[in-house]
MMTF fields as JSON, N, C-alpha, C and O atoms, coordinates in Angstrom:
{
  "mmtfVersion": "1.0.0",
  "mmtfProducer": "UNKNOWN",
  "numBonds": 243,
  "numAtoms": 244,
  "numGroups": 61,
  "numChains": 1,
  "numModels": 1,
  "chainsPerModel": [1],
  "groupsPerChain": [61],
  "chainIdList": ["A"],
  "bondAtomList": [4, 2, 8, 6, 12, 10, 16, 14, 20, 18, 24, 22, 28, 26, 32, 30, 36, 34, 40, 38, 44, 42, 48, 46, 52, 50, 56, 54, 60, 58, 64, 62, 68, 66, 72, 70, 76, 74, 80, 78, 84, 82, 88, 86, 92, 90, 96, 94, 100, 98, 104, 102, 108, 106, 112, 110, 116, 114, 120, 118, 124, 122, 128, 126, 132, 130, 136, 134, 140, 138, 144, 142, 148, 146, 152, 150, 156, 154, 160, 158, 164, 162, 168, 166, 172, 170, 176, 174, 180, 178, 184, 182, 188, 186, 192, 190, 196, 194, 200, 198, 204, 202, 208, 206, 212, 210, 216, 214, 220, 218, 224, 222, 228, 226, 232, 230, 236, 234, 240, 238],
  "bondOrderList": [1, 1, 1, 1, 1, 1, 1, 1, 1, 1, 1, 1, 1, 1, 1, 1, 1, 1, 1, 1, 1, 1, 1, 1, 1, 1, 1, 1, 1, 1, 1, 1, 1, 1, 1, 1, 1, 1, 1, 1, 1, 1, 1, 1, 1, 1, 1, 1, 1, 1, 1, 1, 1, 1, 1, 1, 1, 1, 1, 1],
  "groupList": [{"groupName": "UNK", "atomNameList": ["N", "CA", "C", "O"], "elementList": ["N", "C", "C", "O"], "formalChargeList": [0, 0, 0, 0], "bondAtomList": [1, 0, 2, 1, 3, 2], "bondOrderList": [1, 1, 2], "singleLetterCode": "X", "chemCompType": "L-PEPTIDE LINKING"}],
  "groupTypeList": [0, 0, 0, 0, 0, 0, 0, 0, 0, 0, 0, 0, 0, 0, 0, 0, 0, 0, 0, 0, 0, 0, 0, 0, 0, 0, 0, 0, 0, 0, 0, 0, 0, 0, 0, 0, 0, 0, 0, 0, 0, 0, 0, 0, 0, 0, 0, 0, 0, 0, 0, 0, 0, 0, 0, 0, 0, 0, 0, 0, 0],
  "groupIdList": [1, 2, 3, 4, 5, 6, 7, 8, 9, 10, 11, 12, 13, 14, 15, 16, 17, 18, 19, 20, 21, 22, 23, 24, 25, 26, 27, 28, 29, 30, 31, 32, 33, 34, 35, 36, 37, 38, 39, 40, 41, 42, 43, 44, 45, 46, 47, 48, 49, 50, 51, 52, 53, 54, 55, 56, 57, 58, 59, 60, 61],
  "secStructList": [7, 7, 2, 2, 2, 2, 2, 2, 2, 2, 2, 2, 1, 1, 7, 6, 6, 7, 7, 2, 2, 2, 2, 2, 2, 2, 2, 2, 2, 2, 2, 2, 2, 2, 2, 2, 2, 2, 2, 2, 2, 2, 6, 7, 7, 7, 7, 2, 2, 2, 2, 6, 6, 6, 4, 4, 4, 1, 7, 7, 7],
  "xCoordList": [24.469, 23.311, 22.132, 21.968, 21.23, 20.489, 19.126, 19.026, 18.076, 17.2, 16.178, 15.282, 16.467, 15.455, 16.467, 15.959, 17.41, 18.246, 18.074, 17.98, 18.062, 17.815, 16.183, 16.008, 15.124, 13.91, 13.851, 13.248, 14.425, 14.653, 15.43, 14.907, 16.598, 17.038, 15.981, 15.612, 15.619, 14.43, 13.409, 13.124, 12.802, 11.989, 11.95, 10.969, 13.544, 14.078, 14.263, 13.765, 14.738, 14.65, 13.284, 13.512, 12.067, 11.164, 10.367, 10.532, 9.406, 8.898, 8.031, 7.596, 7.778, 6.818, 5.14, 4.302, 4.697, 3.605, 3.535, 2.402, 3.852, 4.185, 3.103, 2.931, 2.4, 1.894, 1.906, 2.977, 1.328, 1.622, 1.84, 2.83, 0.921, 1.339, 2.453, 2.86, 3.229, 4.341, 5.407, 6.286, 5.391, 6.456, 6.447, 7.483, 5.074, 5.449, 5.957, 6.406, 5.796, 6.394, 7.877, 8.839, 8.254, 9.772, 10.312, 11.491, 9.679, 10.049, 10.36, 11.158, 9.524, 9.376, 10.598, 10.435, 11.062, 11.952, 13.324, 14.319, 13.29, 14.8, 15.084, 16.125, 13.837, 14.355, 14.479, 15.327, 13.744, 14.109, 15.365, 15.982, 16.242, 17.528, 18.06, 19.09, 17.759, 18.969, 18.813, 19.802, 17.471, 17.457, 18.538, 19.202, 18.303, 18.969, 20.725, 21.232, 21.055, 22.198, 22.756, 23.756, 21.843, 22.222, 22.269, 23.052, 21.379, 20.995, 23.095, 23.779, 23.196, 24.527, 25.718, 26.66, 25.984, 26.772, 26.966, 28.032, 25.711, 25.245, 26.161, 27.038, 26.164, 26.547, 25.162, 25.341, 24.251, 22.733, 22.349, 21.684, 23.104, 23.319, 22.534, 22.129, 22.232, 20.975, 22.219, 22.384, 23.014, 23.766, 23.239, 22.336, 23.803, 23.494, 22.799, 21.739, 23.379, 22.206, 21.06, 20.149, 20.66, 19.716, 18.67, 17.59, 19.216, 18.434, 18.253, 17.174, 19.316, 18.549, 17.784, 17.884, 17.226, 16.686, 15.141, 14.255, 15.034, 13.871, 13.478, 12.401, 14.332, 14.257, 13.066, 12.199, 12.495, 11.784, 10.29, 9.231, 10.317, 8.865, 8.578, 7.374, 9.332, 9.034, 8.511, 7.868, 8.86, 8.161, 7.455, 7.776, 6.196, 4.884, 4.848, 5.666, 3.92, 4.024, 2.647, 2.105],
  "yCoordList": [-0.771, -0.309, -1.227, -1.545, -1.713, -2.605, -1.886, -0.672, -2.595, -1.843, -1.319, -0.524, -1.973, -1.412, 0.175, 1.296, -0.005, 1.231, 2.279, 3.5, 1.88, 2.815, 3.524, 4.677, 2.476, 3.441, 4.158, 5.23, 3.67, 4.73, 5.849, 6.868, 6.134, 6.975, 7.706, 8.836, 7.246, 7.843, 8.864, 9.921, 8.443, 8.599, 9.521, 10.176, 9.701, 10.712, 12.233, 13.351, 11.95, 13.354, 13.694, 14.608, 13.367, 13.698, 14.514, 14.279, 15.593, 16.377, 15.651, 14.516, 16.514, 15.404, 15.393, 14.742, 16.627, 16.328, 15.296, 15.569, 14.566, 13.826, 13.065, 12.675, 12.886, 11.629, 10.509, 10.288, 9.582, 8.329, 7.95, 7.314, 8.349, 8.579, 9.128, 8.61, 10.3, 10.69, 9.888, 9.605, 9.306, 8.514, 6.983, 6.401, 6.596, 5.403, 5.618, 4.716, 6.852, 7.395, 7.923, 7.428, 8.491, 8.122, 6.684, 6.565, 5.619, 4.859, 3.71, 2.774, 4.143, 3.686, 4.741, 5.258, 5.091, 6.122, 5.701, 5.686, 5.335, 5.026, 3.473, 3.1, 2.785, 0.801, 1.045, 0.336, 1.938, 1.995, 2.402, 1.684, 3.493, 3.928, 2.68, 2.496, 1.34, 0.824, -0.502, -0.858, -1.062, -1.842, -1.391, -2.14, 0.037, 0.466, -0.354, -1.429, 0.468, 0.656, -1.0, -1.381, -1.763, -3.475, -4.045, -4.965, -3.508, -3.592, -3.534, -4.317, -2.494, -2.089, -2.546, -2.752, -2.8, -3.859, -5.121, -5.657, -5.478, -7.114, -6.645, -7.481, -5.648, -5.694, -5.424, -5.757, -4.986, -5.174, -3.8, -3.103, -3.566, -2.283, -1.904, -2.88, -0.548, -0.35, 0.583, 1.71, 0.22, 1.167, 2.35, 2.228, 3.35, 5.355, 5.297, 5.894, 4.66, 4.86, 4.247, 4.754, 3.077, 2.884, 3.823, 4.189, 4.098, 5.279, 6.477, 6.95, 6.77, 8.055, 7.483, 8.409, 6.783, 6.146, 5.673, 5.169, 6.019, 5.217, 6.605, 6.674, 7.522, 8.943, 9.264, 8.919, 10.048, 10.816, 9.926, 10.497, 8.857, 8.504, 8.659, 8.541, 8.923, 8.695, 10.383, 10.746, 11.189, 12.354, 12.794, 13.858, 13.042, 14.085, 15.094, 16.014, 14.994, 16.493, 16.776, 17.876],
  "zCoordList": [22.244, 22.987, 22.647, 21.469, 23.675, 23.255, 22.738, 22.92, 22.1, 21.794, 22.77, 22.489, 24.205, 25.57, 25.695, 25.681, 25.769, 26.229, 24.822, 24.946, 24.066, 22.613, 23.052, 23.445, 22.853, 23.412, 24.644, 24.69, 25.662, 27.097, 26.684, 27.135, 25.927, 25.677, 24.798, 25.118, 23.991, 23.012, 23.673, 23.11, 25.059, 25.881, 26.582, 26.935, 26.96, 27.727, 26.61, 26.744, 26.049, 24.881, 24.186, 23.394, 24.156, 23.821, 25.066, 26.264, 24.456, 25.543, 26.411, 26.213, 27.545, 28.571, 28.13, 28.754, 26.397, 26.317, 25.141, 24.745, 24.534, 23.05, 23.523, 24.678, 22.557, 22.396, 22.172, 21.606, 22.273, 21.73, 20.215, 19.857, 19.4, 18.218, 17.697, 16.657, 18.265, 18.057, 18.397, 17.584, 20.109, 20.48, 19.273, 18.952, 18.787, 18.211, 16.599, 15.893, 16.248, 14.576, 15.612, 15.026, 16.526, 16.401, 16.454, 16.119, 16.802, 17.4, 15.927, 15.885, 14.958, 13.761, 13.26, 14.364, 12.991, 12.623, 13.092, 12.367, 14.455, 14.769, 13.942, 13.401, 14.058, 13.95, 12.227, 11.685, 11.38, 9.725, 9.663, 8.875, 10.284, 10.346, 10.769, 10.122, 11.872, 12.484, 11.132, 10.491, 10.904, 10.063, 8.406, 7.69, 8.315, 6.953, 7.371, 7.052, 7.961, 9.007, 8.863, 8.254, 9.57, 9.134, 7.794, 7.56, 6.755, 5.734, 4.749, 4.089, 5.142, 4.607, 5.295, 4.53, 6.739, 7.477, 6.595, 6.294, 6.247, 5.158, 3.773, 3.554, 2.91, 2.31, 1.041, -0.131, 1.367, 0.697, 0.707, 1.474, -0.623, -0.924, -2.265, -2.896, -2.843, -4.116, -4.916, -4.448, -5.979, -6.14, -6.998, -7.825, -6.757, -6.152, -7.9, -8.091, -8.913, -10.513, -10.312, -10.966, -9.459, -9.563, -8.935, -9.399, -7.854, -6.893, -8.07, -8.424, -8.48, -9.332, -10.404, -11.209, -10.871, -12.1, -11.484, -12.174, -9.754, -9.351, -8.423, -7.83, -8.385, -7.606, -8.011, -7.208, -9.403, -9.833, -9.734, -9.995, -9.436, -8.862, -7.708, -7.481, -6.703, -5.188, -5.0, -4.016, -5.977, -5.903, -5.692, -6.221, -5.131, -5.26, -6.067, -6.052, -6.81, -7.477, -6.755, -6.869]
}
């Protein structure tokens, strides 16, 4: 699916009042999922200890 047909599809499932701000935070939302998505195709991977060892900062308290 190309990425014109990915945002038309995008476009079509969102309500007819969204805003622009909303349509461009989904729109940011889908390309971080497809970039992740390539990211790991590559082989450019964070292995799962490091993630927990870097987890407890991304926190808010």
């Amino acid at each position: 699916m190309s990425t014109k047909e990915i945002v038309h599809d995008l476009l079509q499932r969102l309500p007819e009042e969204v805003s622009l701000h909303e349509v461009a935070r989904e729109i940011e939302f889908v390309a971080a999922v497809r970039q992740g998505l390539a990211e790991l195709d590559r082989g450019e991977r964070i292995p799962l200890d490091e993630v927990a060892a870097e987890l407890p900062s991304w926190v808010i308290r």
